[in-house]
N, C-alpha and C positions, 0 to 999 in steps of 0.2 A: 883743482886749481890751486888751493893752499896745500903746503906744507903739513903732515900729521902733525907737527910741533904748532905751527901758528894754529890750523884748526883745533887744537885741544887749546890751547890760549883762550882763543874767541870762544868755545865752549864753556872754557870757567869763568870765563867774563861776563857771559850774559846767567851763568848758573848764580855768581855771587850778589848779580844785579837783583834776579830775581826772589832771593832769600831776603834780600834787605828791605823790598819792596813787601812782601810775606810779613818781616819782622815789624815794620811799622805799620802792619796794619792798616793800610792805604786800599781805599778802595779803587785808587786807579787800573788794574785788573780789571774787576766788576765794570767800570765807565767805559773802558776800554772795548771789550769785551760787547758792553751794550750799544755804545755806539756802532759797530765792525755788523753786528746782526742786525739792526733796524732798518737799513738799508734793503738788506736779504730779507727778511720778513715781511716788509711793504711789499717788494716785487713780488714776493711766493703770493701774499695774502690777493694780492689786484691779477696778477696767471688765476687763481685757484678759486679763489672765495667765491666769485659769484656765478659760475657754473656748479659749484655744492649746492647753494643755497638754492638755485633753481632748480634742482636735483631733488632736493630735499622736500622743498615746496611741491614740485607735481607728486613725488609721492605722497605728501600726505592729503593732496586734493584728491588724489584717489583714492584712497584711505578710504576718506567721509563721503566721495561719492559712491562705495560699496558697501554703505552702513555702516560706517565707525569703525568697523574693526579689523 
């Protein structure tokens, strides 16, 4: 849709954004970053987590109901 000239533009443009953002030292990356996953994380953890753990748990009820070991 762009231009190879405007796309290499917009490519240095966000290349030099992100070197000055790098150079200070800013943790907005890391915030970033952390807010973008918390969202995907809740979801996966609430799909996942407690079908493991009931998983988890009848194994080891069966564990100890074969003796422990």
């Amino acid at each position: 849709m762009l231009s190879a000239q405007a796309d290499a533009s917009v490519a240095d443009a966000f290349e030099a954004l992100t070197r000055s953002m790098m150079l200070q030292n800013s943790p907005f990356m890391e915030e970033t970053v952390r807010d973008l996953l918390r969202p995907m994380l809740k979801q996966w953890l609430d799909d996942n987590l407690p079908p493991l753990v009931e998983r988890l748990v009848r194994s080891e009820i069966e564990r100890v109901a074969r003796g422990g070991r």
